[in-house]
N, CA, C and O atoms as a MOPAC input file, in Angstrom:
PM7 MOZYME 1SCF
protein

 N    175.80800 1   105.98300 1    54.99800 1
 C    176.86700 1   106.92500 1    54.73900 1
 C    177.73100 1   107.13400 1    55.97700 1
 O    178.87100 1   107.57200 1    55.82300 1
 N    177.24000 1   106.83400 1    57.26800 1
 C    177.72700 1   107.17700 1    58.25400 1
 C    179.17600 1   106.76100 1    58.68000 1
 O    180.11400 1   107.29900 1    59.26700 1
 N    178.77500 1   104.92900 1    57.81100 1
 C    179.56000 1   104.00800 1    58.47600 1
 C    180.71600 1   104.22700 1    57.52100 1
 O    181.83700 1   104.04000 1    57.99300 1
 N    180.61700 1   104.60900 1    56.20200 1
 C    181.67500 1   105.14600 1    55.67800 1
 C    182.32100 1   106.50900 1    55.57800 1
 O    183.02500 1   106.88700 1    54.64200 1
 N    182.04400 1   107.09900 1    56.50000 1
 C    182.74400 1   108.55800 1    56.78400 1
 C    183.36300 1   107.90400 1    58.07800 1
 O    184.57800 1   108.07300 1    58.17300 1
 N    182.67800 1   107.08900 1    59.23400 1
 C    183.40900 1   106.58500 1    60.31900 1
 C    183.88800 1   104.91800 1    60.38600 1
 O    183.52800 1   104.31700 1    61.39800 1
 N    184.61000 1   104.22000 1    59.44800 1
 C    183.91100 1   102.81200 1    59.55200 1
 C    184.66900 1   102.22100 1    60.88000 1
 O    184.93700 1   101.02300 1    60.79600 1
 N    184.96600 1   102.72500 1    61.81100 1
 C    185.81600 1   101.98000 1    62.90800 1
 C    184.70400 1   102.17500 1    64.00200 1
 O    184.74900 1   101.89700 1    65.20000 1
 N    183.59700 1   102.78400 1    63.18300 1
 C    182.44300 1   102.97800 1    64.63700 1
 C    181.32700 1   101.82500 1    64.42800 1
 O    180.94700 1   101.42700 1    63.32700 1
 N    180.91100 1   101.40200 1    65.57100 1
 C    179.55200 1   100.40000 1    65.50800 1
 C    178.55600 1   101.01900 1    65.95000 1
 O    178.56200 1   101.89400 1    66.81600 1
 N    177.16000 1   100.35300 1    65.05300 1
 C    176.08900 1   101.33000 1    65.90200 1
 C    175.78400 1   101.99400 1    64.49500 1
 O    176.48000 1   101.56800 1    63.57300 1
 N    174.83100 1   102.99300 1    64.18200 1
 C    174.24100 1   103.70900 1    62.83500 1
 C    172.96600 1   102.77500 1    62.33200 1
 O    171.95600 1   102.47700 1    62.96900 1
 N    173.28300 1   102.46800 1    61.18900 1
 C    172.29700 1   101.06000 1    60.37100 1
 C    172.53300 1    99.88400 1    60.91900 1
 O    171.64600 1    99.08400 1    61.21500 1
 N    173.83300 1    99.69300 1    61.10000 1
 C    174.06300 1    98.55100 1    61.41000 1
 C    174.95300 1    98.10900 1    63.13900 1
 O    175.42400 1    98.91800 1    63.93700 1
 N    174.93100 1    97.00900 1    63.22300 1
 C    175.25600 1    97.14100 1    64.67300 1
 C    176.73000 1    96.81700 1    64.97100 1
 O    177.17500 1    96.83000 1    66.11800 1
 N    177.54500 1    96.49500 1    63.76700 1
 C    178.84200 1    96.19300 1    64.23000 1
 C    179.68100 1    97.51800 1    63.25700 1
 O    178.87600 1    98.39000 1    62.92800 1
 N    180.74600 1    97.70900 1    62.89900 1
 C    181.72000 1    98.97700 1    62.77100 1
 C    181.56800 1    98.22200 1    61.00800 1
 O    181.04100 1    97.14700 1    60.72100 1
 N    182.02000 1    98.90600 1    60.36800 1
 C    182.37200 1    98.43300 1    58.77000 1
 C    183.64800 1    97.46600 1    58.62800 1
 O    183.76100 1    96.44600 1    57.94700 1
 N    184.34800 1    97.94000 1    59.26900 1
 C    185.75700 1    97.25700 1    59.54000 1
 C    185.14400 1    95.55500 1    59.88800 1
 O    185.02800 1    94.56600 1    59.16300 1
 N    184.90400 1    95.75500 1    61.05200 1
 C    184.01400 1    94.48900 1    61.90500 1
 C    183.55300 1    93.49300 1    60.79300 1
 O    183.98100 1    92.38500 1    60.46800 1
 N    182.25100 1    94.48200 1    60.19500 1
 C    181.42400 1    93.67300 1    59.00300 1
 C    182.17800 1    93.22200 1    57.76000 1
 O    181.81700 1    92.16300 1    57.24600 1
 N    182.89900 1    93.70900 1    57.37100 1
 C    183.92200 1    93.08300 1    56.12400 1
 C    184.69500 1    92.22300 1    56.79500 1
 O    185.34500 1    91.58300 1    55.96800 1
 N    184.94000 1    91.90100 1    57.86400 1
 C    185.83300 1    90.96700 1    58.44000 1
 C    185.24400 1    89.78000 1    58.62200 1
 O    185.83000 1    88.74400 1    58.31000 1
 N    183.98000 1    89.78000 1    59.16200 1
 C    182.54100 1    89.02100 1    59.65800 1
 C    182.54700 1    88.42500 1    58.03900 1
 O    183.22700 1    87.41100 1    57.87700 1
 N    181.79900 1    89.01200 1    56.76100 1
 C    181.48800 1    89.00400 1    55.96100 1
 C    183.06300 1    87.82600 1    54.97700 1
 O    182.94200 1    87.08500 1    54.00200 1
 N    183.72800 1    88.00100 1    55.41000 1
 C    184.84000 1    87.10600 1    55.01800 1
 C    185.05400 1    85.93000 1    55.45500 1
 O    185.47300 1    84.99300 1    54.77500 1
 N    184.69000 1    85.89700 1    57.00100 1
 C    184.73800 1    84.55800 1    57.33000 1
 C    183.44900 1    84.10400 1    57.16000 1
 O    183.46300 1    82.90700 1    56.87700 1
 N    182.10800 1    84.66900 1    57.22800 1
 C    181.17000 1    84.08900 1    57.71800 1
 C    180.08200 1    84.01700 1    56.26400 1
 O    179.54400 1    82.99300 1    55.84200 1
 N    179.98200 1    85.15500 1    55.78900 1
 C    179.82300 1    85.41900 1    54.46900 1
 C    178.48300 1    86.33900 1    54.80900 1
 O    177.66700 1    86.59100 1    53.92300 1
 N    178.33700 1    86.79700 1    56.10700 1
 C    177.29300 1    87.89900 1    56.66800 1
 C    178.27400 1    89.01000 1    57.13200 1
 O    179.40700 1    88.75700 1    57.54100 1
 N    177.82200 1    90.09700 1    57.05000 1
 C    178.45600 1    90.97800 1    57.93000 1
 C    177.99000 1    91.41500 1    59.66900 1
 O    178.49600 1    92.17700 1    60.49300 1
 N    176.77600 1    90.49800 1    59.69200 1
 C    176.94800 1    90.57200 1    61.90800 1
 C    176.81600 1    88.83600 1    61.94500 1
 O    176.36100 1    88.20700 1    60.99000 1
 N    177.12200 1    88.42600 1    62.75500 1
 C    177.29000 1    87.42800 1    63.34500 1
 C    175.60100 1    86.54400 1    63.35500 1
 O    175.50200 1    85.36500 1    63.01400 1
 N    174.76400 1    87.13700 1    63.67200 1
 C    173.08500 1    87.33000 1    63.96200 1
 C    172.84500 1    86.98700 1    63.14600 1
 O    172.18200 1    85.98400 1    63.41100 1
 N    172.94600 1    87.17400 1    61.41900 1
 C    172.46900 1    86.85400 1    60.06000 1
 C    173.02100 1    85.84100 1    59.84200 1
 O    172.54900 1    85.29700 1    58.84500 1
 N    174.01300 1    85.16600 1    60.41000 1
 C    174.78400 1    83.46700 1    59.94700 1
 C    173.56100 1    82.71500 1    58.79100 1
 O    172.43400 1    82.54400 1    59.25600 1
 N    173.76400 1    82.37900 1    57.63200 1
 C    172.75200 1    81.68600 1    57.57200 1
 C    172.19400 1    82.37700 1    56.32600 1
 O    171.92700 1    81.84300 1    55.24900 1
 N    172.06000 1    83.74800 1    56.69300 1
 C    170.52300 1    84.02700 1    56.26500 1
 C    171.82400 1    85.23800 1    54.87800 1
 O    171.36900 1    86.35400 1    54.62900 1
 N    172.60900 1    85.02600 1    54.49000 1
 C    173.11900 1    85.91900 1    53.30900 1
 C    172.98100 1    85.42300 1    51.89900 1
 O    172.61700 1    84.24800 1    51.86200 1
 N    173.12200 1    85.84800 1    51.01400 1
 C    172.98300 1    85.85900 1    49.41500 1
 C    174.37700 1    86.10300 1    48.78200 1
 O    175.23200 1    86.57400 1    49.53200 1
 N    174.66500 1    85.88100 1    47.68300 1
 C    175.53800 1    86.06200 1    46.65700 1
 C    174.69800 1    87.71900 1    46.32800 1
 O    173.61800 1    88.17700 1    46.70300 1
 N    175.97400 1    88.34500 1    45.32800 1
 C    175.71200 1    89.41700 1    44.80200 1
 C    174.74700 1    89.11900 1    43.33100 1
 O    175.11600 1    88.26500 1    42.52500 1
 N    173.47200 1    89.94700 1    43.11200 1
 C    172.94100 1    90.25900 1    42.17000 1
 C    173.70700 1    90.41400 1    40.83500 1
 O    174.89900 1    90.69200 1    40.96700 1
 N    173.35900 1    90.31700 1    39.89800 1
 C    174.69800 1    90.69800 1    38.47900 1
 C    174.39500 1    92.37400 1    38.76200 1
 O    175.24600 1    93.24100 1    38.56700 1
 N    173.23300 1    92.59600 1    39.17900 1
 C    173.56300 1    93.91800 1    38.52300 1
 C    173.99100 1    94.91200 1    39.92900 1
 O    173.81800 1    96.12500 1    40.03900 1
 N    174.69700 1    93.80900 1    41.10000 1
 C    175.08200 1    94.73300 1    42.18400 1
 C    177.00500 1    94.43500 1    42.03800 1
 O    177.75900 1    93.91900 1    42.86300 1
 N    177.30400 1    94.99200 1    40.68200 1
 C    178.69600 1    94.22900 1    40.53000 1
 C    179.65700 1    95.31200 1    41.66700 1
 O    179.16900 1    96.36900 1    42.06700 1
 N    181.33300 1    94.75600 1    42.16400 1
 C    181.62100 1    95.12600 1    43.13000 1
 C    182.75600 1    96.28300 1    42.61800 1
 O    183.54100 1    95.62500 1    41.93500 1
 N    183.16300 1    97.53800 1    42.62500 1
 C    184.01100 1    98.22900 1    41.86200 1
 C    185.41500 1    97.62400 1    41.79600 1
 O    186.02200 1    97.23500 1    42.79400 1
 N    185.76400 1    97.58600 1    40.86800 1
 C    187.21900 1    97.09400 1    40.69200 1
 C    188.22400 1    97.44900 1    41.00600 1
 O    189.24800 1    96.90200 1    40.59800 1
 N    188.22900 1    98.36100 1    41.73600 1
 C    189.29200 1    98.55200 1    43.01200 1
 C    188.73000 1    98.74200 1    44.13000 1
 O    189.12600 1    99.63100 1    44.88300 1
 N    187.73000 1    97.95800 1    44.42800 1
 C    187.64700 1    97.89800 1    45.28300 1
 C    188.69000 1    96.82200 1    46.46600 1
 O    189.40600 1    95.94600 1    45.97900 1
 N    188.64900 1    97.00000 1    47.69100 1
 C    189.61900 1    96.22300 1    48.38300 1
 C    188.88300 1    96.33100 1    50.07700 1
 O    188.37100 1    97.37300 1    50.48600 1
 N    188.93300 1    95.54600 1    50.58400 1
 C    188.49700 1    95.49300 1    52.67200 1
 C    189.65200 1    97.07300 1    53.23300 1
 O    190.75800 1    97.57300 1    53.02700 1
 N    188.52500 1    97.24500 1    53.94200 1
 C    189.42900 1    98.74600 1    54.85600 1
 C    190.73000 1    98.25800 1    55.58100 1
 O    190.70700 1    97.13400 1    56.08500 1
 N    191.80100 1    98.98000 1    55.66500 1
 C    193.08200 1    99.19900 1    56.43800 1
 C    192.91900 1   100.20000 1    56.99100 1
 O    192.90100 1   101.26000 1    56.36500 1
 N    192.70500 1   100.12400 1    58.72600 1
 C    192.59700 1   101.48200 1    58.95400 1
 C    194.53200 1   101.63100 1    59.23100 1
 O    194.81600 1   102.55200 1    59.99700 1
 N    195.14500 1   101.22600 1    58.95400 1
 C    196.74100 1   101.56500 1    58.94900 1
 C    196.82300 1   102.66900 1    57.29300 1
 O    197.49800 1   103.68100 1    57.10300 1
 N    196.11900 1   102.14900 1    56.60000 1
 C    196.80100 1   102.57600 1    55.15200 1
 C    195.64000 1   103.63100 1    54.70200 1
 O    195.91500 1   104.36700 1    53.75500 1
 N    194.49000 1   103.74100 1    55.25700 1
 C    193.04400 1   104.74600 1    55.16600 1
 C    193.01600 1   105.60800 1    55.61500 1
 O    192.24400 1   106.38800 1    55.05800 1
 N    193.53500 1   106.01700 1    56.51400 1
 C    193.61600 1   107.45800 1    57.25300 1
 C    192.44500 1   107.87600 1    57.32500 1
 O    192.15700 1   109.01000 1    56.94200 1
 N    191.21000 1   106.71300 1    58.02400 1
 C    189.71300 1   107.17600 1    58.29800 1
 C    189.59200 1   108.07800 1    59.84300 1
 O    190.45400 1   108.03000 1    60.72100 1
 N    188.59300 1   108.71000 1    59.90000 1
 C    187.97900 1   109.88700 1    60.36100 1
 C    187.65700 1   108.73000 1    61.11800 1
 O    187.31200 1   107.61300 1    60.73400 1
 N    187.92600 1   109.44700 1    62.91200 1
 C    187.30700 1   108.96900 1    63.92500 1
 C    186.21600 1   109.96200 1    64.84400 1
 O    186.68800 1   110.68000 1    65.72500 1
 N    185.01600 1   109.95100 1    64.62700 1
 C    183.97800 1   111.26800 1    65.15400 1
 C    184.63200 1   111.81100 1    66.71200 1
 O    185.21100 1   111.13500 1    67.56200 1
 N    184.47600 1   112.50300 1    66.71600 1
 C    184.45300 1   113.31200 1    68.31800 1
 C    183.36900 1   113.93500 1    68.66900 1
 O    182.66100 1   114.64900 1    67.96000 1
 N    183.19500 1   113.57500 1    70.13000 1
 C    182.01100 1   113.76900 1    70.40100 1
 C    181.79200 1   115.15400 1    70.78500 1
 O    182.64600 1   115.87700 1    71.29900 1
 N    180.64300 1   115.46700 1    70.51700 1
 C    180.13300 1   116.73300 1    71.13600 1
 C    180.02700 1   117.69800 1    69.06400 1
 O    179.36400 1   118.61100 1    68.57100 1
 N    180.68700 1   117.11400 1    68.76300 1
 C    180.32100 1   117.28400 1    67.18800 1
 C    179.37500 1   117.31100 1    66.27400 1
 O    179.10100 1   116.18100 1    65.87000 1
 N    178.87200 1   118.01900 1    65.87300 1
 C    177.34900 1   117.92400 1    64.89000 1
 C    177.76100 1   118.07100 1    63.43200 1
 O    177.70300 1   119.13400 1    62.81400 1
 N    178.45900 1   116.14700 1    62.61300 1
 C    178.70900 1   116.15600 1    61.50900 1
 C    177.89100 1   116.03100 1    60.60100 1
 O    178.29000 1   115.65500 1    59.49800 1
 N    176.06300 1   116.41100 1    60.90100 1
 C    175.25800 1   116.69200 1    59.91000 1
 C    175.52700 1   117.26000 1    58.77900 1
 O    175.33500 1   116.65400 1    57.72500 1
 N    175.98600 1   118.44200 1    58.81000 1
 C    175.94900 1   119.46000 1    57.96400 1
 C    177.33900 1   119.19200 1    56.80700 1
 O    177.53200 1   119.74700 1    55.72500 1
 N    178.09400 1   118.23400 1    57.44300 1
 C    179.94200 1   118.12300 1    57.44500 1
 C    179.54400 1   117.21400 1    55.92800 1
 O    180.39700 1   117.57700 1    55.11800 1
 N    179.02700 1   116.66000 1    55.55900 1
 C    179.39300 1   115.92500 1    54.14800 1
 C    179.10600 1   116.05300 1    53.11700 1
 O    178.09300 1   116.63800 1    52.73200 1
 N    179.89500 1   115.56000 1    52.47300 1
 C    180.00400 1   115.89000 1    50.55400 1
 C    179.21200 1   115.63600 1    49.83700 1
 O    179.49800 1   114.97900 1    48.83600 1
 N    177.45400 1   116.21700 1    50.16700 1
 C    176.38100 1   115.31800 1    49.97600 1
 C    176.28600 1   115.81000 1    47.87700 1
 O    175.57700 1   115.32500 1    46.99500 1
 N    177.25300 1   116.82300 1    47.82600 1
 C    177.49000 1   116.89300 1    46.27600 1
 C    177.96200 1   115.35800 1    45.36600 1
 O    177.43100 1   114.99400 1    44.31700 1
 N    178.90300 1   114.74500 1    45.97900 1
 C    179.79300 1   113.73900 1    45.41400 1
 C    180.03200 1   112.53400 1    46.51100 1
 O    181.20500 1   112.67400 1    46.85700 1
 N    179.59700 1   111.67500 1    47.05400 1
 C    179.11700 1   110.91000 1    48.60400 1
 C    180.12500 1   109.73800 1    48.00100 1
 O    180.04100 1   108.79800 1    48.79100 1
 N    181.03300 1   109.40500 1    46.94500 1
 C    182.03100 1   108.80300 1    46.23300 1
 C    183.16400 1   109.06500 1    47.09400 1
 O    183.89100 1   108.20700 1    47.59500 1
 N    183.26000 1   110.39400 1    47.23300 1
 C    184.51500 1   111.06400 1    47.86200 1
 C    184.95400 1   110.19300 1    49.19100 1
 O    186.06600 1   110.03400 1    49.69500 1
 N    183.49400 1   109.62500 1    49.61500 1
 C    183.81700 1   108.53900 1    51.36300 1
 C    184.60900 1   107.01900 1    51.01300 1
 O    184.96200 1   106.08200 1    51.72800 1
 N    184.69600 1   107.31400 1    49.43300 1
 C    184.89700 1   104.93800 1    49.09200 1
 C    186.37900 1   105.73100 1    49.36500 1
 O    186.99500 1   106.43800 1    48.56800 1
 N    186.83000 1   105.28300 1    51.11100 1
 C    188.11200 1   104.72700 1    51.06300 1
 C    189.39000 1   103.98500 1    50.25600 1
 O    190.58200 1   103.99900 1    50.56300 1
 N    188.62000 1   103.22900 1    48.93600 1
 C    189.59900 1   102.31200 1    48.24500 1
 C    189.74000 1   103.40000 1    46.79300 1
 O    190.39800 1   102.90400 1    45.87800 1
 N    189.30900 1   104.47800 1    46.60000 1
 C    189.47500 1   105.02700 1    45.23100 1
 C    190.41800 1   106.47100 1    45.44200 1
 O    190.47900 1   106.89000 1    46.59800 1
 N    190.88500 1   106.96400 1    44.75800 1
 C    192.23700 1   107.86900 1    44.31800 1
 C    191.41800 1   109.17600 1    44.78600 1
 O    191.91300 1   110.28300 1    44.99600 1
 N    190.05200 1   108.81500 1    44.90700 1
 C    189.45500 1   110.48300 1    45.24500 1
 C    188.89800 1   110.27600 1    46.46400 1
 O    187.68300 1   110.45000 1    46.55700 1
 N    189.69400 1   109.84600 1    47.69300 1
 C    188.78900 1   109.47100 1    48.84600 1
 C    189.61100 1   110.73600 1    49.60600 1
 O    190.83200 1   110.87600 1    49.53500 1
 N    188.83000 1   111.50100 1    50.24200 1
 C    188.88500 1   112.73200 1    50.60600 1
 C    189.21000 1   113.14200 1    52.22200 1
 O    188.84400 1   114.09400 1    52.91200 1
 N    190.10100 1   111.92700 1    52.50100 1
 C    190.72200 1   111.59800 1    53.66100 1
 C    192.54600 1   111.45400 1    53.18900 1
 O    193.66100 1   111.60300 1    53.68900 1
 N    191.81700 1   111.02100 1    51.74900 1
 C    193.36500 1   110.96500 1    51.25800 1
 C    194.23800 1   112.32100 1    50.82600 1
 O    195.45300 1   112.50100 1    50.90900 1
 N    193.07200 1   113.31000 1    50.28000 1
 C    193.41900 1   114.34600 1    49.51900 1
 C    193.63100 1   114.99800 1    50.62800 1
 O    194.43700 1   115.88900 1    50.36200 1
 N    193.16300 1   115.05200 1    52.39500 1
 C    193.31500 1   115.78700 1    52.94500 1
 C    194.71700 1   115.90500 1    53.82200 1
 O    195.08300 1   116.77500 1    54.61200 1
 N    195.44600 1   114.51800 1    53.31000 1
 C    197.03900 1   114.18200 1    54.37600 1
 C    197.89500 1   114.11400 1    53.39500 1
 O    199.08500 1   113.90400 1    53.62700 1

């Protein structure tokens, strides 16, 4: 969840930024560099949402953390949808 409330950050689960890994994941068909090799096709039943689309942080208006911040408490753990950047209810959008 992290990496999609911040995806321009590296580090969390994974070791490169989300941005990074969809970029990685396009050319390489892994999202870190380290896994070359070792990725899969999608499951049928892991289908991909249909609007879905790769992050723009020009056109996303994603959240960059500041430090000294404790965004534990900070998320929409009601509706965790609200973070997919690519849908009409992404809550970065509703907020500009």
């Amino acid at each position: 969840m992290a990496q999609l409330r911040f995806p321009l950050m590296p580090g969390s689960s994974n070791h490169v930024s989300l941005e990074q890994g969809q970029q990685n994941f396009a050319e390489l068909g892994v999202a870190e560099r380290r896994y070359r090799g070792e990725g899969r096709a999608a499951f049928e039943e892991e289908p991909r949402d249909s609007d879905w689309r790769p992050l723009d942080p020009r056109r996303d208006n994603v959240e960059e953390p500041e430090r000294g911040v404790d965004y534990a408490n900070s998320y929409p753990l009601a509706d965790t949808t609200v973070l997919y950047y690519w849908r009409k209810t992404y809550w970065r959008k509703l907020a500009s």
